[in-house]
C-alpha positions in Angstrom: 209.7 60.5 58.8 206.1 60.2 58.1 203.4 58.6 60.4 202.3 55.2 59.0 198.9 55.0 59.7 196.5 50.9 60.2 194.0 50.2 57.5 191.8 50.6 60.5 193.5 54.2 61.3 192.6 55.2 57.9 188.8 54.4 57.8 186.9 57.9 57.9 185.0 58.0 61.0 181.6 58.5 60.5 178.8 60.8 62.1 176.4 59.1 64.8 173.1 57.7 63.6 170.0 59.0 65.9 170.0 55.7 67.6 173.6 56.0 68.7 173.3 59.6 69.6 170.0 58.5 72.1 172.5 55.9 73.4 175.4 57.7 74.1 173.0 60.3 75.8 172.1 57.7 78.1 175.2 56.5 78.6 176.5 60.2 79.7 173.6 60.6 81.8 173.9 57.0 83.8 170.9 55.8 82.7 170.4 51.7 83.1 174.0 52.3 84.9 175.4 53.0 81.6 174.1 49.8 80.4 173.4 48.5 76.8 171.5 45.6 76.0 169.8 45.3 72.8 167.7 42.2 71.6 166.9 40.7 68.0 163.4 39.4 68.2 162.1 37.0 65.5 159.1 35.5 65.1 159.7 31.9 64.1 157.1 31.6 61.5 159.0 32.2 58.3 162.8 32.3 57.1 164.8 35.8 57.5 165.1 38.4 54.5 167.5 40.9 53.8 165.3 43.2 56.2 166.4 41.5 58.6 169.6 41.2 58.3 169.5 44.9 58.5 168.3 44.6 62.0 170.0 41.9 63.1 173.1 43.7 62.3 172.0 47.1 64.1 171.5 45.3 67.0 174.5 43.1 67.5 176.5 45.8 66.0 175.0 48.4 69.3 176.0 45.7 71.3 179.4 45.9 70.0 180.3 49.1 69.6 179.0 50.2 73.5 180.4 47.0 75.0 177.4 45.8 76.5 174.9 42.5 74.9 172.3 41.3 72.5 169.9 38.3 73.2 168.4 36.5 70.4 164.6 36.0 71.5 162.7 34.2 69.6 158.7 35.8 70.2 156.8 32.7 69.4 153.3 33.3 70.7 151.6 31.6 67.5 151.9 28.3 67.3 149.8 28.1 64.6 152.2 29.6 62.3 155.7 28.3 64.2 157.8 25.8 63.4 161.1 24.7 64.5 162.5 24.7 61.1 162.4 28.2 61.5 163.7 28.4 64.3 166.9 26.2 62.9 166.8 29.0 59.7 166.9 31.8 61.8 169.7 30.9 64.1 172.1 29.8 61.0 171.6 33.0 59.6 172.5 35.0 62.7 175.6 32.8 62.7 176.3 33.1 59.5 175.8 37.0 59.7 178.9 36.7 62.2 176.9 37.5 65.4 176.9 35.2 68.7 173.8 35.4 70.9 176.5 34.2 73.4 174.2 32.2 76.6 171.4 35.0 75.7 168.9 32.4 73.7 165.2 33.0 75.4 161.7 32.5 73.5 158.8 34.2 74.9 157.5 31.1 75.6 160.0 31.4 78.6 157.8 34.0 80.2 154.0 32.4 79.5 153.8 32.2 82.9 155.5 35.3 84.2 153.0 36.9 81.1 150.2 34.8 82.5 150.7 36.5 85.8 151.2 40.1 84.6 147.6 39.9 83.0 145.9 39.0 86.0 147.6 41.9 88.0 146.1 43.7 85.4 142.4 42.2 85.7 142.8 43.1 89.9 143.6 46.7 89.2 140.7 46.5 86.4 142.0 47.4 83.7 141.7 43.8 81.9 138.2 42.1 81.2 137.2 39.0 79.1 135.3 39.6 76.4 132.6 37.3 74.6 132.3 38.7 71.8 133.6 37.9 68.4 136.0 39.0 66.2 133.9 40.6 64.1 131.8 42.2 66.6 135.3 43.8 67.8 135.8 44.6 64.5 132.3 46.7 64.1 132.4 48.1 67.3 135.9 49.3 67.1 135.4 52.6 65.4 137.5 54.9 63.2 140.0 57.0 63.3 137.4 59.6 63.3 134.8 57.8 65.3 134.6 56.6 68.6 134.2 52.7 69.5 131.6 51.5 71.3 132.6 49.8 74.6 132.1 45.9 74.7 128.8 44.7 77.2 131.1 42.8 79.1 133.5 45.4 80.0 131.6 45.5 83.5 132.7 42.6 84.7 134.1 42.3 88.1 137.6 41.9 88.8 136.4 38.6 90.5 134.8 37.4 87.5 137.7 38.1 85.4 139.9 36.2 87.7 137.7 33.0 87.4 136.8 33.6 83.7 140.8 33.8 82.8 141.5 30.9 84.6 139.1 28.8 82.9 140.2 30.0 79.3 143.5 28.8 80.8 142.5 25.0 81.9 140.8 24.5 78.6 136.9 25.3 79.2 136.1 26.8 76.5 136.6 26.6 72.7 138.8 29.0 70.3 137.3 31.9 69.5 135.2 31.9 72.5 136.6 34.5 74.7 139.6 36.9 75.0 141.3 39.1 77.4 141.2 42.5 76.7 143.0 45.6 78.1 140.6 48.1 79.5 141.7 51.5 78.1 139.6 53.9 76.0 137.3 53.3 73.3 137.7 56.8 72.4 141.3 57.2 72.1 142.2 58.6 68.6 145.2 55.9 68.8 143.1 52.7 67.7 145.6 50.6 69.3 145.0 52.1 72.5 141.2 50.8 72.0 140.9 48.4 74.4 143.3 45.8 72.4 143.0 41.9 72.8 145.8 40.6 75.0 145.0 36.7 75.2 143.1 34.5 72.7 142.2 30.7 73.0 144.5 28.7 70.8 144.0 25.2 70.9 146.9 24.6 69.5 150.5 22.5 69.8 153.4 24.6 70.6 157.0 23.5 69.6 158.4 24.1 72.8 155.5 23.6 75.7 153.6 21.2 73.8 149.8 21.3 75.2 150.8 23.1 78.4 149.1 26.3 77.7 145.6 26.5 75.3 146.1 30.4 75.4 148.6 32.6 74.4 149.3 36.3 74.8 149.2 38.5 71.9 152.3 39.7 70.0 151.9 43.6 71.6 151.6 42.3 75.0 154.4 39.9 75.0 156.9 42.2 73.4 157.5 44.9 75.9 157.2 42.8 78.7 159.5 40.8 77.7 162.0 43.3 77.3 161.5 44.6 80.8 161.9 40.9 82.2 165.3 40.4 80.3 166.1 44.0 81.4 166.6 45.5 77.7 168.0 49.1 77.9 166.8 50.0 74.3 164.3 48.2 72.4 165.4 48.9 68.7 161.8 48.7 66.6 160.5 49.1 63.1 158.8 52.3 62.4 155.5 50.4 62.3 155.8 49.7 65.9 155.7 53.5 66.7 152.0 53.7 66.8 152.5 50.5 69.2 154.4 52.4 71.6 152.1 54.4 73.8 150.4 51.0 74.8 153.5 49.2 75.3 154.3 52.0 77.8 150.7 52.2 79.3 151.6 47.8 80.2 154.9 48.4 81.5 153.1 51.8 83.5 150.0 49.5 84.7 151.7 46.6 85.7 154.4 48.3 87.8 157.7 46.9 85.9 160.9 47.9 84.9 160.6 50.2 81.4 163.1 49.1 78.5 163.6 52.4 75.9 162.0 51.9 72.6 163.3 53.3 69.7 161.8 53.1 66.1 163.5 52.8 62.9 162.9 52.9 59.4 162.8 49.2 57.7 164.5 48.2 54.8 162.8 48.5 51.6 164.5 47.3 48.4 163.7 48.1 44.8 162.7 45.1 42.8 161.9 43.2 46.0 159.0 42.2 48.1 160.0 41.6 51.8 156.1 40.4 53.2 156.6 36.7 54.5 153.0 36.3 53.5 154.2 37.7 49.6 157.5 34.9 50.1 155.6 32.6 51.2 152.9 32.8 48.9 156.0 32.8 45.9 157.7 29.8 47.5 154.2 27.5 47.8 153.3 28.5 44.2 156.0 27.3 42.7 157.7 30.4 41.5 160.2 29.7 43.1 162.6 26.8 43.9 162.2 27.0 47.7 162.9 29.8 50.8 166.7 29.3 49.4 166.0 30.4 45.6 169.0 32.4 44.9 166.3 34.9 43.4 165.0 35.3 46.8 165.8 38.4 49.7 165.9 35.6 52.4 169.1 35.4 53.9 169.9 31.9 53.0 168.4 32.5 49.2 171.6 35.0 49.6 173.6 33.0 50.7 173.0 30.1 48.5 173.8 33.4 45.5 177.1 33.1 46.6 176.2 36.4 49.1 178.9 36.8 51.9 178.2 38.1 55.2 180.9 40.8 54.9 179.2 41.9 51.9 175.5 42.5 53.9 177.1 44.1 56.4 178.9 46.6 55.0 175.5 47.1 53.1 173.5 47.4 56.5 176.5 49.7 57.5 176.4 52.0 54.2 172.1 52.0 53.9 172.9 53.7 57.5 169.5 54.1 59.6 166.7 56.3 58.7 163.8 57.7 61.0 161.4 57.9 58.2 160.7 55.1 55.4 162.5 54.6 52.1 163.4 52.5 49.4 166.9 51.8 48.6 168.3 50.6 45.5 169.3 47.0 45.0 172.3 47.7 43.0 173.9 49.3 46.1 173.4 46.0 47.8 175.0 44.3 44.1 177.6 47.4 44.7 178.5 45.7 48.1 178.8 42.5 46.8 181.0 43.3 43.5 183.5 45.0 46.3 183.8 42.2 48.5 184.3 39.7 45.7 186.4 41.7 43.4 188.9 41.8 46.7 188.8 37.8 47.3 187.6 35.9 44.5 190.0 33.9 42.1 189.5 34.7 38.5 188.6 32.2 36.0 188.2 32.2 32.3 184.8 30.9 31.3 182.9 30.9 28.3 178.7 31.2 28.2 178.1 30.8 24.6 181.0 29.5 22.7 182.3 29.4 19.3 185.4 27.9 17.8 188.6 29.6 16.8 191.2 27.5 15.0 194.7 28.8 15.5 195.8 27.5 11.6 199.3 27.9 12.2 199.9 26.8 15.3 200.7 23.1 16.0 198.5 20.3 15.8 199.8 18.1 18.9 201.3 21.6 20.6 199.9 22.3 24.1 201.5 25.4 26.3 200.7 26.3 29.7 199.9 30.1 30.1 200.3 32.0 33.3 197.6 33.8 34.7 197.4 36.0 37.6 194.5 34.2 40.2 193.8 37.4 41.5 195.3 41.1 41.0 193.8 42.6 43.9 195.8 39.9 46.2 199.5 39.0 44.9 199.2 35.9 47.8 196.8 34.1 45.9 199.4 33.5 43.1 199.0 32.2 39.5 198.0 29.4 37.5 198.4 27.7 34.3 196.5 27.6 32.0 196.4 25.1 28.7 196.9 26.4 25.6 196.1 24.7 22.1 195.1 24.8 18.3 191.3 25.2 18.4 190.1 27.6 21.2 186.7 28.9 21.8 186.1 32.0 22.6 182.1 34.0 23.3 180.1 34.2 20.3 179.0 37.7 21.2 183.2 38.6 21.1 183.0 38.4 17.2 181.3 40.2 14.4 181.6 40.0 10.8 180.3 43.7 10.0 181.5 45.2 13.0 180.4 48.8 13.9 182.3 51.9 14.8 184.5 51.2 18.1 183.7 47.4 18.0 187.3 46.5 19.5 186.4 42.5 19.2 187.3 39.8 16.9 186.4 40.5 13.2 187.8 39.2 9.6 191.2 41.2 9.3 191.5 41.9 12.7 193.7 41.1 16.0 192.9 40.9 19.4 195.0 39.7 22.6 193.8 36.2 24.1 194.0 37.4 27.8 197.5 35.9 29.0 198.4 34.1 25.8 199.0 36.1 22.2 197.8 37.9 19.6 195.8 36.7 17.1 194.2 37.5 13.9 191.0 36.7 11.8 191.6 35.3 8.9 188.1 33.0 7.7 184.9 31.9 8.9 183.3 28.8 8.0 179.2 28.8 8.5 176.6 26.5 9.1 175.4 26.0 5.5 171.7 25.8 6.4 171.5 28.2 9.1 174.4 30.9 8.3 175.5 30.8 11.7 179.1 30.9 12.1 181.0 27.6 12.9 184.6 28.2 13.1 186.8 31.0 13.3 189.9 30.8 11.4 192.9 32.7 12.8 196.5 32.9 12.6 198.6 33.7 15.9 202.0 35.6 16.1 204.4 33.7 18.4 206.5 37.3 19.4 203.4 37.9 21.5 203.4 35.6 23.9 201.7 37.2 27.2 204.7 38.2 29.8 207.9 37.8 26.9 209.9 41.0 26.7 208.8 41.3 23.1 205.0 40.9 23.7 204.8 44.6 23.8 202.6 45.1 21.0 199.3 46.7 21.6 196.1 46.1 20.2 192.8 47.3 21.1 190.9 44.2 22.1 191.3 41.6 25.0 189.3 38.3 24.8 189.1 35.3 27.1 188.7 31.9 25.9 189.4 28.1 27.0 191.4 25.1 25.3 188.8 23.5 23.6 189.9 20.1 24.6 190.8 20.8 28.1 188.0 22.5 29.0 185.5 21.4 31.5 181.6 21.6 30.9 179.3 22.8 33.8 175.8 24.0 34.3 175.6 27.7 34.9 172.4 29.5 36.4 171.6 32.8 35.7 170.1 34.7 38.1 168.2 38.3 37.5 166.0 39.8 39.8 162.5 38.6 40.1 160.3 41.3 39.6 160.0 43.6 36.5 158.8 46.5 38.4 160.7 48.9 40.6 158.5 48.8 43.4 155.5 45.4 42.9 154.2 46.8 45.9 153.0 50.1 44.1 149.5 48.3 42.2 147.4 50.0 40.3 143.8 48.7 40.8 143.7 45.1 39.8 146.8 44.3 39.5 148.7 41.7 42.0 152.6 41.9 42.9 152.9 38.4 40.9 151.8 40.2 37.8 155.6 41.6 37.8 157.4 38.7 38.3 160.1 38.6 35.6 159.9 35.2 33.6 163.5 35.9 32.2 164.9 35.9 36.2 166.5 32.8 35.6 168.2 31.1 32.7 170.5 28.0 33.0 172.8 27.8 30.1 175.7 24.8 29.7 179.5 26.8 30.1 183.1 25.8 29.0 185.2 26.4 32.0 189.3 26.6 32.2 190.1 23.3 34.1 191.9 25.2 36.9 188.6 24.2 38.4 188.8 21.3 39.3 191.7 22.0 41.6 190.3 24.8 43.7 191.1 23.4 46.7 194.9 24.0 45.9 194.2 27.1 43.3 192.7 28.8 46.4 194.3 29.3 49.8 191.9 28.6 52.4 189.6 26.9 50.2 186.9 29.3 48.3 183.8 28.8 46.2 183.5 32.4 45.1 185.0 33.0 41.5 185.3 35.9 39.0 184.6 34.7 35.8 187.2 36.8 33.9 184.6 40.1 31.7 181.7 38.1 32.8 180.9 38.4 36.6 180.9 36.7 40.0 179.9 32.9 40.4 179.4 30.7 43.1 179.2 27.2 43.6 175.4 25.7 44.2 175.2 23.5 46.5 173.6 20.9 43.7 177.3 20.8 42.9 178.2 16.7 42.7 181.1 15.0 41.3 181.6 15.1 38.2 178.2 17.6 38.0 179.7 21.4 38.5 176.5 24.2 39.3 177.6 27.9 39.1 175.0 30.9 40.4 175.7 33.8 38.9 176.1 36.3 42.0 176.2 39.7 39.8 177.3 40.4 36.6 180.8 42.4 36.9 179.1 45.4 35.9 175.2 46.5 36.4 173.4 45.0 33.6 170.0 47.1 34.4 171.8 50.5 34.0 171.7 52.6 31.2 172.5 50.5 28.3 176.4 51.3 27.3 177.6 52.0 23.9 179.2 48.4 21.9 182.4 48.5 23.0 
């Protein structure tokens, strides 16, 4: 007899990634006791983009796989640029990803103190001073990558002095801008971050979780490692920016005599068509070219999700993009790719019509009204059927007829048939146009009843299968077209001049008024479980917007069903 093999049996394995082939390394050779603890660490000063789901997934999903944990810290050392509603954001998305943080929730503003501490071991041992000078000054003296810097005048100060002068920045003495702490390290090391980098600045500032407590706060580089060590991370999973970054987190961890968390780098996500700076988002969301953080048009998670984006469908993405050691930019249509999957396997299918014209069925009855079966969804035999009304005057997409057709136009045209999808077969017999315009007004067909969809003597073929809705039964709602919002493969490539917002596509969104089959206005008992995610029958995948009221119905399109910016296909 044969073996039956699991769905899960029957996945391919895949390879190891570098990351998980480091881990398991470390695993075989006891390091950490076998231990893995990842961490996700956000700063909470803008809302999460499809960049980050990629990492958020990597490192809940190392978690997983090795049995061990991931914390969610949140690394707010600027409260200048922090707010809580990020925070909020940030923490729905993670949940909404299908990760739990578990008990693990810290902020570094946990560890001010412990950080506060750690820099004044530093100023004993020497190798922290504060420095008066300004940020420009740092900036002139600094050097190049070919040049040495030139060491600050108040690099000389005592130990002693430090102490005092550190404590005073802390209580409040002095103004912002005043004074820093910096690392003492070498002005002529050819890594520039290794050039005696500020690790304290005075914000006078509000912080949304200690208030006025604190007037400075550490600097993003010397936060980060440390706290990593203090939460006893096994592998710090990092951008590919953050490689540079390395030598002086290690020279902190070295110098202050803690334990030393792995660091790893990655390569970040880069989309096509896509710009993933918060400053670029944030600049788009305050200008007004788009709707808000959740624009539909945006990368941020929750403009995803808003789409009508599930989380299955991002991380399978983050799962099939893989991880990279060197930068890249991967096409959004395999992120569209991953959507059309998941929604082709669990949406319910709908007829829908975007730009309708008439057809009058001439022969059939005036007062006659059938009920059609259609299947809800073919990938899915639980989800069942529906009915569907059927009556004299129909209306079907403008765009399915033609009155000169061309070659291998298998639509609706004078002297031809076509199949209405689950109904019958009908046949062109007259137009009637617009007398001023020309534009076409009605479409006059006759129907043969020995085709009726599903009855053993339907079994004629034709070449063309349309969807349409009962005119009178169907049920109007706004529809919102959604394309991507740049014209330009990459709008961070510029020539000379040129901004990213000179590529932002006016057409990205169009909002259009749509006939819908009234099956949908009983979802909730079409659709086991209850769903807002629909198929829209040789159209695409649509979603309820969440400007949905009664009485009011808001689609997003998620994708069209096939990739609309691919090579153009022949009329079919």
């Amino acid at each position: 007899m044969e073996d039956l093999k699991t769905p899960e049996e029957e996945k391919p394995v895949r390879s190891l990634n570098f990351i998980e082939e480091i881990i398991e390394e470390d695993i075989r050779n006891g390091l950490n006791e076998s231990r893995v603890h990842t961490r996700f660490p956000p700063e909470p000063n803008g809302y999460l983009h499809i960049g980050h789901a990629k990492s958020i997934c990597l490192n809940f999903g190392l978690g997983k796989r090795y049995n061990g944990k991931t914390n969610l810290r949140f690394d707010d050392t600027n409260p200048v640029k922090e707010d809580v509603e990020y925070v909020d954001s940030i923490m729905e998305d993670v949940k909404w990803l299908g990760f739990d943080w578990e008990d693990r929730l810290y902020y570094a503003s946990d560890y001010f103190e412990q950080l506060y501490q750690y820099a004044v071991t530093l100023i004993r041992k020497e190798k922290a001073y504060v420095c008066d000078m300004s940020a420009e000054e740092m900036s002139e003296t600094r050097g190049t990558p070919t040049r040495s810097g030139k060491e600050s005048p108040y690099r000389s100060r005592s130990a002693e002095e430090n102490i005092d002068l550190f404590a005073r920045m802390r209580a409040g003495e002095f103004p912002d801008g005043s004074k820093v702490l910096r690392a003492r390290i070498d002005m002529a090391s050819p890594n520039m971050h290794m050039r005696d980098p500020v690790l304290y600045r005075i914000l006078h500032a509000y912080h949304h979780r200690t208030g006025n407590q604190w007037c400075i706060y550490p600097m993003y580089d010397f936060a980060h490692g440390q706290s990593d060590s203090i939460e006893r991370i096994t592998h710090s999973i990092c951008t590919l920016e953050f490689e540079v970054h390395r030598p002086l987190y290690d020279w902190f961890i070295r110098e202050i005599g803690i334990y030393a968390p792995r660091q790893i780098e990655f390569a970040r996500l880069n989309m096509t068509y896509t710009v993933m700076s918060k400053r670029k988002l944030l600049e788009l969301v305050r200008e007004g070219n788009v709707s808000g953080w959740d624009d539909p048009r945006m990368p941020t998670i929750c403009g995803l999700r808003r789409r009508g984006f599930t989380p299955e469908s991002i991380r399978n993405f983050a799962e099939t993009i893989g991880v990279a050691k060197r930068d890249n930019i991967i096409d959004v249509s395999l992120l569209e790719f991953c959507i059309r999957e998941d929604l082709n396997r669990r949406a319910s299918r709908l007829m829908a019509v975007m730009n309708p014209v008439k057809v009058v069925i001439d022969n059939y009855p005036d007062d006659l009204v059938e009920e059609m079966e259609a299947v809800n969804n073919p990938e899915d035999e639980s989800k069942g059927k529906r009915a569907m009304p059927f009556s004299k005057t129909l209306l079907i997409e403008r765009e399915d007829f033609m009155e000169d057709p061309p070659n291998k136009f298998f639509r609706l045209a004078p002297g031809r048939e076509v199949r209405l999808k689950a109904a019958y077969i009908i046949k062109c017999e007259s137009v009637v146009k617009d007398l001023k315009t020309g534009e076409i007004e009605e479409i006059h067909c006759t129907y043969d009843p020995q085709t009726k969809s599903g009855m053993p003597e339907s079994n004629r073929k034709v070449k063309g299968t349309l969807h349409w809705v009962s005119e009178k039964h169907a049920v109007k709602a706004e529809v919102r077209l959604y394309d991507r919002l740049f014209t330009k493969e990459n709008p961070d490539d510029l020539a000379e001049g040129e901004t990213y917002k000179d590529y932002l596509n006016s057409d990205s969104l169009k909002v259009i008024t749509a006939m819908i089959e009234p099956a949908i206005l009983n979802e909730r008992e079409l659709i086991p479980g209850v769903s807002d995610k629909f198929q829209f029958e040789r159209i695409g995948y649509f979603s309820l917007d969440k400007d949905t009221s009664p009485g009011n119905l808001v689609f997003n399109r998620v994708v069209p069903l096939k990739d609309s910016w691919a090579k153009t296909e022949k009329v079919k």
